[in-house]
C-alpha positions as CSV (number, residue, x, y, z in Angstrom):
1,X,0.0,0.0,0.0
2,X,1.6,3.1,-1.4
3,X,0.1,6.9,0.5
4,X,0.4,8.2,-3.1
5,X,-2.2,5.8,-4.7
6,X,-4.8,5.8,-1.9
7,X,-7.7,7.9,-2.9
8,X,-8.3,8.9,0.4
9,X,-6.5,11.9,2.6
10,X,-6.3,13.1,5.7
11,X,-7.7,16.3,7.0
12,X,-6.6,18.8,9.4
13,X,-10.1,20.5,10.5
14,X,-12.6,18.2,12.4
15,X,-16.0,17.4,10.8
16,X,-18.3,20.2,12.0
17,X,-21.5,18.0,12.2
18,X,-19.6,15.6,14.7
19,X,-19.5,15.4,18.0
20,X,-18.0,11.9,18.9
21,X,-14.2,11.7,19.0
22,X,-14.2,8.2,17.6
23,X,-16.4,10.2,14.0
24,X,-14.0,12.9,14.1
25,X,-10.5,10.9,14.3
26,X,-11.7,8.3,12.1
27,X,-13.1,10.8,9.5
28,X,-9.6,13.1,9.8
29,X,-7.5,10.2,9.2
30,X,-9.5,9.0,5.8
31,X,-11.0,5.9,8.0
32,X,-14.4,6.3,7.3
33,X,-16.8,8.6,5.4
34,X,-20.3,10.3,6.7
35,X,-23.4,9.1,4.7
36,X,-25.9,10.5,6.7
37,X,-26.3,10.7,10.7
38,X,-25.3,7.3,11.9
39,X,-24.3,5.9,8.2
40,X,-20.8,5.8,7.5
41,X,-18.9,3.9,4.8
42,X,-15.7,2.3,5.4
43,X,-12.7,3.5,3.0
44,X,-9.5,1.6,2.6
45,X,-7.8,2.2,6.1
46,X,-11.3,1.3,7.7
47,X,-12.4,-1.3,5.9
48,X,-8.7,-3.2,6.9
49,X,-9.2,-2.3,10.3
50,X,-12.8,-3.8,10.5
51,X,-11.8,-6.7,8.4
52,X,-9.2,-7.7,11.3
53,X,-12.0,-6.7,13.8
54,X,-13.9,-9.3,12.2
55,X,-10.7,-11.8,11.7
56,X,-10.9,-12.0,15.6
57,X,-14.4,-12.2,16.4
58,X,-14.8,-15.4,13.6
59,X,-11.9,-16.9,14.9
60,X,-13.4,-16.9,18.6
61,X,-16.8,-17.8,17.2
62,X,-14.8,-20.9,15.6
63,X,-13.6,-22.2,18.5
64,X,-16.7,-23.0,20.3
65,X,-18.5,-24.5,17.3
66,X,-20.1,-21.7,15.5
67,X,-21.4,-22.5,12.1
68,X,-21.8,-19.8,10.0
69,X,-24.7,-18.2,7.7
70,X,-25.2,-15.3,5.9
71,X,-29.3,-14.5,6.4
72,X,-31.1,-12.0,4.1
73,X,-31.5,-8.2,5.2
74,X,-35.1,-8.4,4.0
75,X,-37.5,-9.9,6.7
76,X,-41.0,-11.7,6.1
77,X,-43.5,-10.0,8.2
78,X,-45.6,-12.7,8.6
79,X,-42.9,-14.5,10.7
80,X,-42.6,-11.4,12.8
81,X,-46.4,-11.3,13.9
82,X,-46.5,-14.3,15.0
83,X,-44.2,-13.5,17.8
84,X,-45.5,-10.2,18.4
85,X,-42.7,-7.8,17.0
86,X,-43.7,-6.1,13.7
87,X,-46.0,-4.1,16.2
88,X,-44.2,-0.8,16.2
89,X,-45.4,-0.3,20.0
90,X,-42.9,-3.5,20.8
91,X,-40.0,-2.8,18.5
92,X,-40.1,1.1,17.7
93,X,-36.6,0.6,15.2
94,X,-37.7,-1.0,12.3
95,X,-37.1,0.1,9.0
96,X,-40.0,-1.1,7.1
97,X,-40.7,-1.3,3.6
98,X,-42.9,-2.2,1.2
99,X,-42.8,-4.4,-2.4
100,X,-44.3,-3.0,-6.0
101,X,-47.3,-5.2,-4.6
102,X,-48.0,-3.1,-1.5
103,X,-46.6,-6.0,0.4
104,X,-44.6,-5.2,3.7
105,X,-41.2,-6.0,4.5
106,X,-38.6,-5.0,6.8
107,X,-34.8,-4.1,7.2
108,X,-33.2,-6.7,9.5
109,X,-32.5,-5.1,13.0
110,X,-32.0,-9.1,14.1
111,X,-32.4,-12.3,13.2
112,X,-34.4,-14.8,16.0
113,X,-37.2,-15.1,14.1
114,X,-36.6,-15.9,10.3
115,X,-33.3,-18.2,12.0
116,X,-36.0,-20.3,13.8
117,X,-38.0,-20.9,10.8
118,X,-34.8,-22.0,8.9
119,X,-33.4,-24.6,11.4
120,X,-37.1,-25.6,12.2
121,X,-36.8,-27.5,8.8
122,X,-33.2,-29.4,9.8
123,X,-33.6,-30.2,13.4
124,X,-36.0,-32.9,14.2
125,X,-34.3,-35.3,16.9
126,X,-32.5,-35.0,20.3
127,X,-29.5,-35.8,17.9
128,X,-29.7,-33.0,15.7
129,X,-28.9,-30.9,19.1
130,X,-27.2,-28.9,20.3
131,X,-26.2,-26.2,17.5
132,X,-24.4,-22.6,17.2
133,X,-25.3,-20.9,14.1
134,X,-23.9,-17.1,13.7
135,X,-23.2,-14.3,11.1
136,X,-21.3,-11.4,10.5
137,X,-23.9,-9.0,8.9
138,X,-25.3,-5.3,8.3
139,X,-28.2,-4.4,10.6
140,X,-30.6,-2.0,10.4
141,X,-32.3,0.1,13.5
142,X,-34.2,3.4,12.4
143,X,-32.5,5.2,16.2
144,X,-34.4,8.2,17.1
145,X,-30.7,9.7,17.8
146,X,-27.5,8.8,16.2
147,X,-24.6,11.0,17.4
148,X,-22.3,9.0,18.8
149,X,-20.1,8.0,15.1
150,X,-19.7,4.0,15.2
151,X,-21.0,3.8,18.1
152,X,-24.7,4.4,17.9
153,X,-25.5,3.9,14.1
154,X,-28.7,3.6,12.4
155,X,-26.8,1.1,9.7
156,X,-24.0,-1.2,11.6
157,X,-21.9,-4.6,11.3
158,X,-23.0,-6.7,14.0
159,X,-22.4,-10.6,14.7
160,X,-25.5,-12.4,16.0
161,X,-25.0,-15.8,17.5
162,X,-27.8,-18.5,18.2
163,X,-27.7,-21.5,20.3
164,X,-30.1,-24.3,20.4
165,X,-30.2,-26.6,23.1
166,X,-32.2,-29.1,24.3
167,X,-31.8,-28.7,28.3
168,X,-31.6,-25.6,30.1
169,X,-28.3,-27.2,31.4
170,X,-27.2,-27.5,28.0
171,X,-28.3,-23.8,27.1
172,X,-26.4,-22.9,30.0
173,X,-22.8,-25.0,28.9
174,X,-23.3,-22.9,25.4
175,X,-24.2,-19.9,26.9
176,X,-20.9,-19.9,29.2
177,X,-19.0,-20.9,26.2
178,X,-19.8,-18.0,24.6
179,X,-19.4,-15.7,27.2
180,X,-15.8,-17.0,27.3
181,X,-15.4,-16.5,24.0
182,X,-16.5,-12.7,24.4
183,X,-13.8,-12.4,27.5
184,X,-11.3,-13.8,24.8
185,X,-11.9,-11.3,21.8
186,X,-12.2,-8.1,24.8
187,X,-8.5,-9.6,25.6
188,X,-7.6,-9.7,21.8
189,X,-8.7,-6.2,21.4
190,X,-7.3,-4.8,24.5
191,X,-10.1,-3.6,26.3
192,X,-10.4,-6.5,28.3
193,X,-9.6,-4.4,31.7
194,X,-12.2,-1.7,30.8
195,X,-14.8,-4.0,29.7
196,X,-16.9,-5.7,32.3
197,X,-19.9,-7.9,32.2
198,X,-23.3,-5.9,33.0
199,X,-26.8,-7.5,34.3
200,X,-29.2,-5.5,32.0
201,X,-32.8,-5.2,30.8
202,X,-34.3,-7.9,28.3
203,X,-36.0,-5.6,26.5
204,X,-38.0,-6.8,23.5
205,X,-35.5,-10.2,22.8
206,X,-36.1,-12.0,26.7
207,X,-38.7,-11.5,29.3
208,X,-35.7,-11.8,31.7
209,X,-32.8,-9.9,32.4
210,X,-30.3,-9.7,29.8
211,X,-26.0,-9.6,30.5
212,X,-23.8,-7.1,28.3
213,X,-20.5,-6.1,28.3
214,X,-19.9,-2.7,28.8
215,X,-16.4,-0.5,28.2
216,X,-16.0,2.6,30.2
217,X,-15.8,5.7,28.2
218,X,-16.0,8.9,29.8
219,X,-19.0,9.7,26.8
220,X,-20.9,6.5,26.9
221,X,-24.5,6.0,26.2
222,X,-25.1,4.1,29.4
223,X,-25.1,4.5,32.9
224,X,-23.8,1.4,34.7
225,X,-23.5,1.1,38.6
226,X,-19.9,-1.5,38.6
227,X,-18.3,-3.2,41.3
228,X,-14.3,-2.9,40.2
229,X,-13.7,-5.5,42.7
230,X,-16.0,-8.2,41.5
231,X,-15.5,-7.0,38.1
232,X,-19.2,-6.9,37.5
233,X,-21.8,-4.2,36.9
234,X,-25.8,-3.2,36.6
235,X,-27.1,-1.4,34.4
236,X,-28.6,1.6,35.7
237,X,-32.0,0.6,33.9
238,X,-32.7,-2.4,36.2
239,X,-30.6,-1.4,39.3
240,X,-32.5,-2.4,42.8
241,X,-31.9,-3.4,46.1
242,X,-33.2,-6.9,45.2
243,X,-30.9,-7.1,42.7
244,X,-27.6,-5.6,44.1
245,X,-28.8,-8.4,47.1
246,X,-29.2,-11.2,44.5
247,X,-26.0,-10.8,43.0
248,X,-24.0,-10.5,46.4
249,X,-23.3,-6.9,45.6
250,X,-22.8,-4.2,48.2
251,X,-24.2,-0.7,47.4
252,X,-21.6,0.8,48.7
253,X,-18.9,-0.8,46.8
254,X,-21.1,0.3,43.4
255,X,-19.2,3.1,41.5
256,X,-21.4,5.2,38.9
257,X,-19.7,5.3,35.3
258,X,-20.7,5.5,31.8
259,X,-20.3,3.1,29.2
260,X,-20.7,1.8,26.0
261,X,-22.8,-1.4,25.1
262,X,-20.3,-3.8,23.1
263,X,-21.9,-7.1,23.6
264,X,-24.8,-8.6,24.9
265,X,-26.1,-12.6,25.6
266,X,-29.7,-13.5,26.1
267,X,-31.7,-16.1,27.5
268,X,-34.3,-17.0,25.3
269,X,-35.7,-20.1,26.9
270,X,-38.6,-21.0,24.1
271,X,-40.2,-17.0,23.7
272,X,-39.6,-18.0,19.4
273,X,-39.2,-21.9,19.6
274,X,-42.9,-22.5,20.9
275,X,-44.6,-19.9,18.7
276,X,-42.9,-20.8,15.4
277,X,-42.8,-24.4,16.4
278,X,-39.2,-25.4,16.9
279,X,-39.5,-28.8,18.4
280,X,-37.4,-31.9,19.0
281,X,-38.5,-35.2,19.4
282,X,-36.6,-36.0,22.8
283,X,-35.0,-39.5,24.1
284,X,-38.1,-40.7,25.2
285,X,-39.9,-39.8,22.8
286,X,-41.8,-36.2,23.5
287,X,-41.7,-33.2,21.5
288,X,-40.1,-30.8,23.4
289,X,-39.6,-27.1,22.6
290,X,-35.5,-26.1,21.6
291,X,-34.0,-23.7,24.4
292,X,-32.6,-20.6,22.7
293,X,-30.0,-18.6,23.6
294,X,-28.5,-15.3,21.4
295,X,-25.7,-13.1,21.1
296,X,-24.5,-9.9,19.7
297,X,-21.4,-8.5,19.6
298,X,-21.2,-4.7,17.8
299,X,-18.3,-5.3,15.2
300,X,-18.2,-1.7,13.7
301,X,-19.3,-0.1,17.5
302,X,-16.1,-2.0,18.9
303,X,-14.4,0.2,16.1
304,X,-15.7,3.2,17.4
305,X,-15.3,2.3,20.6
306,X,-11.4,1.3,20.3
307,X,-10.8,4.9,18.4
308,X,-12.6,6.8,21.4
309,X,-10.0,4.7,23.7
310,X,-7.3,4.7,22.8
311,X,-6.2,7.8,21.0
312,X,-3.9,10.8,21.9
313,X,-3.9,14.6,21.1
314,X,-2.4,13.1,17.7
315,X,-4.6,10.7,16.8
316,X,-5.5,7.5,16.3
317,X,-3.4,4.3,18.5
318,X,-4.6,1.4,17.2
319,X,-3.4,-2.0,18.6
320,X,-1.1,-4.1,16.7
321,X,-3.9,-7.0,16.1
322,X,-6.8,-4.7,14.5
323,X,-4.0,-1.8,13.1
324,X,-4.7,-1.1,9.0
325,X,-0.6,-2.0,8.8
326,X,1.7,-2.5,11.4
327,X,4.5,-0.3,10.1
328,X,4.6,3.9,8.2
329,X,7.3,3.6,6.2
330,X,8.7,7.3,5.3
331,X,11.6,8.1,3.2
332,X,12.6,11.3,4.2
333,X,15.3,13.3,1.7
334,X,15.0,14.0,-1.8
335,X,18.5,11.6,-2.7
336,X,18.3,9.0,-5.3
337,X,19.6,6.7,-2.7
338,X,16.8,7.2,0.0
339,X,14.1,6.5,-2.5
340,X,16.3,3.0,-3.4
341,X,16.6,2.2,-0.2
342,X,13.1,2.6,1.1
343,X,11.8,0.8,-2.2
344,X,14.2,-2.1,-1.2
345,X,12.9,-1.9,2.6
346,X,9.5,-2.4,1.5
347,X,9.7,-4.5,-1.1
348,X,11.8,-7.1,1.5
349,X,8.7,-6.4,4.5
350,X,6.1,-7.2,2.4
351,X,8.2,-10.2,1.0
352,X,7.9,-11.1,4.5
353,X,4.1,-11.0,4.9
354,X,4.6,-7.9,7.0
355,X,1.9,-5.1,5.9
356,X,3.0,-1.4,5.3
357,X,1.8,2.1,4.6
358,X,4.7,3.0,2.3
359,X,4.4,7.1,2.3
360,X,6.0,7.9,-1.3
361,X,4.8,11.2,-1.2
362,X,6.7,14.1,-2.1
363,X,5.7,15.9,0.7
364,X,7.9,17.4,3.6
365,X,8.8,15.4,6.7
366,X,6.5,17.2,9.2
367,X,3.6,16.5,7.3
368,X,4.4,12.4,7.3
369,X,4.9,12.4,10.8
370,X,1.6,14.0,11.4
371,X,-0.2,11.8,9.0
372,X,2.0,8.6,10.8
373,X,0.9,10.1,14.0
374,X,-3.2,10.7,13.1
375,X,-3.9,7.3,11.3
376,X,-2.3,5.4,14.2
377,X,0.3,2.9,13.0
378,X,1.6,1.2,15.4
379,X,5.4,1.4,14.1
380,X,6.8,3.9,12.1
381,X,10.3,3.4,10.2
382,X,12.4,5.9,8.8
383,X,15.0,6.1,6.3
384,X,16.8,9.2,5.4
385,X,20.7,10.4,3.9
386,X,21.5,10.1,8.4
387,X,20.4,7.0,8.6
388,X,22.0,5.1,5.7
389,X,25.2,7.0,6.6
390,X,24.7,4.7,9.4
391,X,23.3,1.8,7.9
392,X,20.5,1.7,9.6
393,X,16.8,3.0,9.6
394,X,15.0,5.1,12.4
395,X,12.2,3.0,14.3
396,X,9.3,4.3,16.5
397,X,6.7,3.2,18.7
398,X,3.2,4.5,18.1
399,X,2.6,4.9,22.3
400,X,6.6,5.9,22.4
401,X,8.1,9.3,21.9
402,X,11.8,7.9,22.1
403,X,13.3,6.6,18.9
404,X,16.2,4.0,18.3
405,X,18.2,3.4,14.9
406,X,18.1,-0.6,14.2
407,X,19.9,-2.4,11.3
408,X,17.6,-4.0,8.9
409,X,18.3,-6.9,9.9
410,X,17.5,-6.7,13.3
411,X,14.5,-5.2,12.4
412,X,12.8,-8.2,10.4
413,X,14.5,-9.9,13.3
414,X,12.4,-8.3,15.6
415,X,9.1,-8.4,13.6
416,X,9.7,-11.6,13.1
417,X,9.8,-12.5,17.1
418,X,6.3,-10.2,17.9
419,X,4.6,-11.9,14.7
């Protein structure tokens, strides 16, 4: 990836019509581009970072069995009746359409119900159970408010998980699995020690409470009442005496803090298998309803969320995992000899697998450090008449101000050891 063929650049003002950091850092460094209030389209920088996002979160879905789909975007409203959620007075998001015929549809904010009816065709035994089906997919919610950037968006990447037991014990197993999984991609990410698993409101998907994973941020949406030394937390919307008692809690150890929704799981017990009759023909020979569990996890919110986290008066600092490219290569001089050098340099790193932002412009050194600094590379590497006087090349941390000269060598060496 060469600076001068990206069609994108970097600004220097921030986006009037935003006030999230996470919109304005991400639109400044050419990460993403305003469609409208709370659509934004992912340009080559973003769309790298959202595809490692991804690379994570289908890697940890792996693990513990997930199969996955790719369901349609347009619902049947039909299926949606029967459980009670076209009504507009129980889900008030919707984006609903309608065919040439005059026949309704709508814009997928989830997937329960059109899931159910697909699986109710395949699983027919004890045998055929139990089952984790997920996708990685755009949803749609028509918010009443969307200015919070990635993080509240009215046209989002989201993965939705399903499981389908046949015991509550069993839902259980899978629904501990997956919470597991979620510590393991918070880790991944790193904002496992500011993320911290929330007892919540069921809302229109469980009758029950529902568990989230909220990450402080100083402007999150929620208001969560957390216990730093149990590491656990209520949301503000369900918080009681009862329940600060049920969950061993003390009030006086609860802390009042914002945060930002990232994940949620749900205990669906049979609310969709009984109405849209998912049923299993059990060991001794009973139809029994399937035991549901789902599971979101905000894939482009996590974006925004990691941009309002961790970034600086300079910009962006991305983590090596989810970065767009792990090293800003800038040749700095206007010699025949630095321009062979760094063409060499990053020739050989990308030989090696290694992926680099290789700024070619001819443009002065300030204004590549800035752009290094803004978009949020974790390394930057640079060459210049000093440095090959020297033999070596200049390297620099993203989260470091101090800067060492390293041979080549040594510093595919070292790559080689943090790959």
């Amino acid at each position: 990836m060469r600076a001068s063929e990206l069609f994108t650049k970097t600004r220097k003002d921030v986006p009037s019509d935003e006030v999230s950091k996470n919109a304005q850092l991400l639109i400044q460094a050419g990460f993403i581009y305003k469609e409208m209030a709370g659509v934004y389209a992912f340009l080559p920088l973003g769309k790298r970072v959202l595809d490692n996002i991804i690379k994570i979160v289908r890697e940890e879905m792996n693990i513990i069995g997930g199969q996955e789909v790719s369901l349609t975007a347009l619902q049947n409203k039909e299926l949606y009746e029967i459980t009670g959620r076209w009504d507009d007075k129980v889900v008030d998001i919707w984006f609903k359409t309608k065919l040439v015929s005059g026949h309704e549809l709508g814009l997928g904010f989830t997937h329960e119900e059109p899931l159910t009816d697909i699986v109710s065709n395949y699983i027919k035994s004890y045998q055929d159970l139990p089952i984790n089906v997920y996708q990685i997919q755009t949803k749609f919610r028509n918010e009443l408010r969307s200015k919070s950037g990635l993080m509240r968006g009215r046209e989002f990447l989201m993965k939705d998980l399903y499981t389908f037991a046949r015991t509550e014990d069993e839902h259980q197993s899978l629904f501990a699995e997956v919470k597991g999984a979620y510590d393991q991609i918070f880790k991944r990410l790193g904002i496992a020690d500011k993320t911290f698993y929330t007892t919540a409101d069921g809302g229109s998907f469980s009758a029950d409470y529902s568990y989230e994973f909220q990450t402080l941020l100083d402007n999150g949406e929620d208001t969560i009442y957390l216990d730093r030394d149990m590491k656990v937390a209520i949301n503000e919307e369900v918080l009681s005496d009862e329940l600060i008692k049920k969950m061993g809690l003390s009030k006086e150890n609860l802390e009042k803090v914002t945060g930002s929704e990232v994940g949620n799981l749900f205990n669906l017990g049979t609310k969709y298998s009984v109405p849209l009759g998912l049923n299993y023909l059990s060991e001794d020979n009973k139809q029994t309803p399937v035991i549901m569990g789902c599971y979101g996890l905000g894939v482009s919110r996590l974006m925004g969320v990691i941009a309002e986290l961790m970034s600086d008066e300079n910009g962006l600092v991305w983590p090596e995992e989810i970065a767009p490219v792990r090293f800003y290569l800038a040749p700095i001089g206007e010699g025949d000899k630095v321009k062979t050098a760094a063409d060499e340099l990053y020739k050989r790193l990308t030989d090696e697998g290694i992926t680099v932002l290789y700024d070619d412009r001819d443009v002065r050194a300030g204004e590549k450090f800035a752009d290094a600094e803004l978009i949020g590379i974790p390394y930057r590497v640079v060459i210049s008449e000093k440095t090959l006087q020297q033999e070596k090349v200049e390297l620099k941390s993203r989260t470091n101000k101090e800067t060492e000269l390293i041979t080549v060598n040594k510093l595919i060496e070292t790559i080689g050891v943090k790959l």
